[in-house]
N, C-alpha and C positions, 0 to 999 in steps of 0.2 A: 553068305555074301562075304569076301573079299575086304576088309577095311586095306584105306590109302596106304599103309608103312606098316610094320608090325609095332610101331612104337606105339603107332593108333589104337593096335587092335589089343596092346595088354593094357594099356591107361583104360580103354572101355571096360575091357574085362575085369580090372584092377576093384579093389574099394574107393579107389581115389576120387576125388568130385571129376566129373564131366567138366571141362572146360567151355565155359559157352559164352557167344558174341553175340551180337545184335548189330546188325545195320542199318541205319534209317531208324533216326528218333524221333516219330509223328507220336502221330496219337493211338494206331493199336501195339506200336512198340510197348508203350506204357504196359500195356496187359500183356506181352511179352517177356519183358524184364521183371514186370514185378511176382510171376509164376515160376521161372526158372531162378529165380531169388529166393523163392520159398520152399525149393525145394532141397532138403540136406547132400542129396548124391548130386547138385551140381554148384558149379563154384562160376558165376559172372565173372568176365575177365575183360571186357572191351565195348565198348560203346562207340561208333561210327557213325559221322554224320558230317555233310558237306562243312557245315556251321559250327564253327567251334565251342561256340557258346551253349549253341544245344547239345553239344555230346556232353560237354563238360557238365551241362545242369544234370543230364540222364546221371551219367557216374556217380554225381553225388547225392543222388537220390536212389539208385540200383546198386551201385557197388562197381566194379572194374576200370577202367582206366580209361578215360575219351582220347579218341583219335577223329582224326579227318582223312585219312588215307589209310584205304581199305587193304593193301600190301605190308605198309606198318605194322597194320594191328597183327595181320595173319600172321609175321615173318616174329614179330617180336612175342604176342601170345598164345602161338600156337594152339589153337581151336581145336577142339573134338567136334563140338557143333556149333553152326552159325545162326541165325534166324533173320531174314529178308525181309525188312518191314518197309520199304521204299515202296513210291510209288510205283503201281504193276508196269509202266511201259518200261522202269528199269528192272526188273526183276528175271531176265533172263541175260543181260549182258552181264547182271553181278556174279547170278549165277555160275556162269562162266569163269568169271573171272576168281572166283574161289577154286572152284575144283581144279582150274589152272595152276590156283597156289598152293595145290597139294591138301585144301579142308575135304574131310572124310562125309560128314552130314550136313548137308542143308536142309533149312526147313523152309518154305517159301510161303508169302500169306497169298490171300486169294486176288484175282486170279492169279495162276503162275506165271500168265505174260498173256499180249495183248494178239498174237498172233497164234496160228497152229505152226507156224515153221520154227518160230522161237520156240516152242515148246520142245518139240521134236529136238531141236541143237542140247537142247538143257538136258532132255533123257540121255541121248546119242552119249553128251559128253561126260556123263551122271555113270553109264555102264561102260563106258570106254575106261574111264578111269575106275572103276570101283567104290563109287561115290554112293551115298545115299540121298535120294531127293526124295524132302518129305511135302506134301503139299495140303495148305492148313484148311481142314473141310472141318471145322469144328462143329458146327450143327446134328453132324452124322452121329455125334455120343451126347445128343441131349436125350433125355431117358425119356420120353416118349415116341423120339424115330425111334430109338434103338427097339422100343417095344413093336413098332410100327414095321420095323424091318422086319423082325421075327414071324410077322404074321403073314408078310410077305412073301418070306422064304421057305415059309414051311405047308406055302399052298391054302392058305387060310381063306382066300378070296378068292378062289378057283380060276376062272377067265376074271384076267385083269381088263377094264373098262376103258378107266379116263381118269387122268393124274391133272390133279389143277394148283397152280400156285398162285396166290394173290398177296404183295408186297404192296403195301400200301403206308408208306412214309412218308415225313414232313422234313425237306431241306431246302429251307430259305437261302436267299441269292448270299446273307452272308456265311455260310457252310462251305459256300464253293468259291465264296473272294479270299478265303482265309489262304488259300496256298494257290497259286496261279497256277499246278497243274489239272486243279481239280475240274472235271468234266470236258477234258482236252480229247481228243482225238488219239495224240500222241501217248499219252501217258495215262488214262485215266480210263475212257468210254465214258455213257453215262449209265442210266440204273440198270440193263440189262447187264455189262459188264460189272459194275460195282457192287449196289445192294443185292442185288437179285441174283449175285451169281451164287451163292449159296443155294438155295433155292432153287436152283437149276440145276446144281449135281445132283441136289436129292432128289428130285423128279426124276431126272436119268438112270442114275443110282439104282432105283427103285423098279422102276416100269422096263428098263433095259435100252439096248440098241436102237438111235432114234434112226429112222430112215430118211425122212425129210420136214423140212422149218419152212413155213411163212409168217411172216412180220409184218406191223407195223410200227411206225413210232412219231414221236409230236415232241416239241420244248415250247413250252406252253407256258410255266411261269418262273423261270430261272433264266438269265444271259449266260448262258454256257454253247458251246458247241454239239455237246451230243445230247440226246436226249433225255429229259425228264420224265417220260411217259411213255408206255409200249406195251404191245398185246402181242403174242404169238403163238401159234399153233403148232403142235408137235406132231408125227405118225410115228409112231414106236412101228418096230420091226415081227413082235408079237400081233400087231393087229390093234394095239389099246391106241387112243388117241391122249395129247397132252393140251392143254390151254396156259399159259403164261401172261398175266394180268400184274404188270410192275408200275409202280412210279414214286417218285417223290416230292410227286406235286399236291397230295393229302394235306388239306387244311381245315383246322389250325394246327392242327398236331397228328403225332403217330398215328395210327387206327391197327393194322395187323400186319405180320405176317406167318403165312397158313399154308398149310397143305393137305390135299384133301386126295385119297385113293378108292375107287370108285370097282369095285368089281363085282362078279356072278351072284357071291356068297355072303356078300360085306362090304362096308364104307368107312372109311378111318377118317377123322382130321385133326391135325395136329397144328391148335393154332396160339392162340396170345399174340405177345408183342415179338418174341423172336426165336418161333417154333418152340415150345419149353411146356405148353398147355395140350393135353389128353382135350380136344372139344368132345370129338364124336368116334365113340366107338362100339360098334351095330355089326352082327353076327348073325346070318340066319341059322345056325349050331351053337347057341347059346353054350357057355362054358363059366364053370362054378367061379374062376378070376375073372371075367365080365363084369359081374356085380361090385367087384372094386375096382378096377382099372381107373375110372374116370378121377373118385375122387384120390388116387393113389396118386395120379398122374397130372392132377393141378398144381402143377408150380411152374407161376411167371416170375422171370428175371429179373434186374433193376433195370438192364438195359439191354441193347438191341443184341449184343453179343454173345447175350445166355451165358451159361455156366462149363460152354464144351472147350474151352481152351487151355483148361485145368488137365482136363482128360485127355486132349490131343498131346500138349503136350508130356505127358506123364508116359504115355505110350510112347513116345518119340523116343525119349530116354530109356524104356526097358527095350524097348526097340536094337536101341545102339548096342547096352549092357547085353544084350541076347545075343547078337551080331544077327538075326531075322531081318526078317521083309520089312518092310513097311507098310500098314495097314493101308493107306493112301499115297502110293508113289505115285511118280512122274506119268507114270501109262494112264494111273487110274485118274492123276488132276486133270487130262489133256482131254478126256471122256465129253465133260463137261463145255471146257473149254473151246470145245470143237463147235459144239451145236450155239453157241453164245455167239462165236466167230457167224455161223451160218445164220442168226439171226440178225445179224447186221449186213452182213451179202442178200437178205432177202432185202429187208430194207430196202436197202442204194439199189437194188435191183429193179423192184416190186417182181421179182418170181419166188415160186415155190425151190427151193433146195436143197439139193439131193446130196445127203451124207455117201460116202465120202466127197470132198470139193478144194476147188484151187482158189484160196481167199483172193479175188481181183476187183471188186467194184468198193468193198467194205474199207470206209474210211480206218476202222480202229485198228491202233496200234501205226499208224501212219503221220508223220507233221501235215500239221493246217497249211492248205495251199498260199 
């Protein structure tokens, strides 16, 4: 691939640290800055954030320089890579508005935007310019999918069944008063767009090409706009069916999130608190690694996040140094993003719907009327 300038592509290639920024200093910014901070081949240069106070605390807690204006930071410290930690209904306008100003790598958290049309502008304008968009599916390298895929890919479970995910978390009303975009329409969704959308690449990921989504969904113990609680039904294009059982209305506290693979040959689930736990893993070809897997593969997290942000981005970085793909571009985040979109068009609909589709009834990514 093509970097933005040649200037970009020997500073990659170089010994020199990676130049890297951060936009939007919430709270997965935090695990953001504090991983690209530990790492010696990259050097923090800029902290962005509407609020001055909060870039300024990031900086002096990460290292690089706080800004409030996102042309500043670019024009003054020229970025190798950026990382999007804003809320997602902004994450395809910044997008934009970088590779505009000439940054070579974005890395964007999850979802990559609220819409599939936004999406699609972020790729278009990602390979117009020779941009890299990286989209943060950290889950995908916690060490039991990674095992989980493998078995997947190498035909292990013969005819695929029935892929189920069940999110089942605790966010009380003041989780979502803390920042008044949280569970917006505009800017947020609720648990199918936010927590669960992890969980829904991997389902896809996994099982393949969805053909069509029906939904439902409830807010039931949260004041927010969109939903606290949702069920949906997946038809993969192979013939498997999917189930999707979300919410964060789980009380008193967390309880799971799982994923469970369902085929001819074998049954996989990969559960705990934030996919990281080997639960069930059953072969009818029993194989001599069988008998450790499980206990090889219990390790839970401290929290919801697991251990794959380390690994995402570590790959992001050898990514750039390589001048290669990116393990999860802009085509592969939008996979996901797509069927999440069509689960909220069944919604507002109440019909079944047919991948591919024209998002028109589905509030997200939309302002409150």
């Amino acid at each position: 691939m093509t970097s933005r300038s040649s200037a970009d592509a020997r500073r990659a290639a170089s010994d020199a640290p990676l130049r890297s920024a951060i936009v939007g200093c919430g709270r997965i910014a935090e695990r953001h800055a504090r991983i690209l901070a530990s790492f010696p081949d990259v050097e923090v240069v800029g902290m962005v954030d509407s609020v001055a106070a909060v870039s300024e605390k990031f900086a002096a807690a990460h290292g690089g320089r706080p800004y409030t204006d996102l042309s500043d930071m670019v024009r003054t410290e020229r970025p190798d890579l950026v990382a999007v930690c804003t809320p997602s209904g902004a994450h395809a306008a910044i997008t934009l508005d970088l590779v505009r100003l000439g940054v070579a790598n974005v890395v964007v958290e999850k979802p990559m935007a609220l819409t599939v049309s936004d999406a699609d502008a972020m790729v278009a304008a990602c390979e117009e310019a020779g941009a890299r968009l990286f989209v943060v599916k950290q889950n995908r390298y916690n060490r039991p999918v990674v095992k989980l895929r493998e078995a997947v890919d190498s035909g292990r479970f013969g005819k695929l069944v029935l892929g189920a995910v069940r999110v089942r978390w605790c966010r009380r009303q003041d989780y979502y008063s803390q920042a008044a975009w949280r569970g917006t329409w505009a800017m947020d969704g609720g648990v199918f767009a936010n927590q669960a959308s992890h969980h829904i690449d991997l389902l896809v990921s996994l099982l393949g090409d969805v053909r069509s989504v029906s939904a439902f969904a409830a807010t039931r113990l949260v004041d927010i706009e969109a939903e606290d609680t949702g069920v949906a039904i997946l038809k993969f294009e192979n013939g498997a069916l999917g189930v999707i059982e979300a919410t964060t209305a789980a009380r008193p506290g967390n309880l799971e999130g799982s994923l469970s693979i369902l085929g001819e040959n074998g049954t996989v689930e990969v559960g705990g608190f934030a996919l990281n736990e080997m639960a069930v893993w059953r072969f009818s070809d029993p194989r001599p690694e069988d008998e450790t897997i499980l206990e090889e593969y219990r390790t839970n997290p401290p929290d919801v996040y697991g251990f794959g942000h380390h690994e995402l981005l570590r790959d992001v970085v050898d990514a750039i140094r390589a001048d290669r793909h990116p393990a999860v571009d802009g085509r592969e985040g939008r996979k996901s993003l797509e069927v999440i979109a069509a689960i909220y068009e069944s919604i507002a609909t109440g019909r079944e719907i047919r991948l591919p589709f024209e998002q028109q009834a589905s509030p997200l990514g939309k302002p409150s009327r």
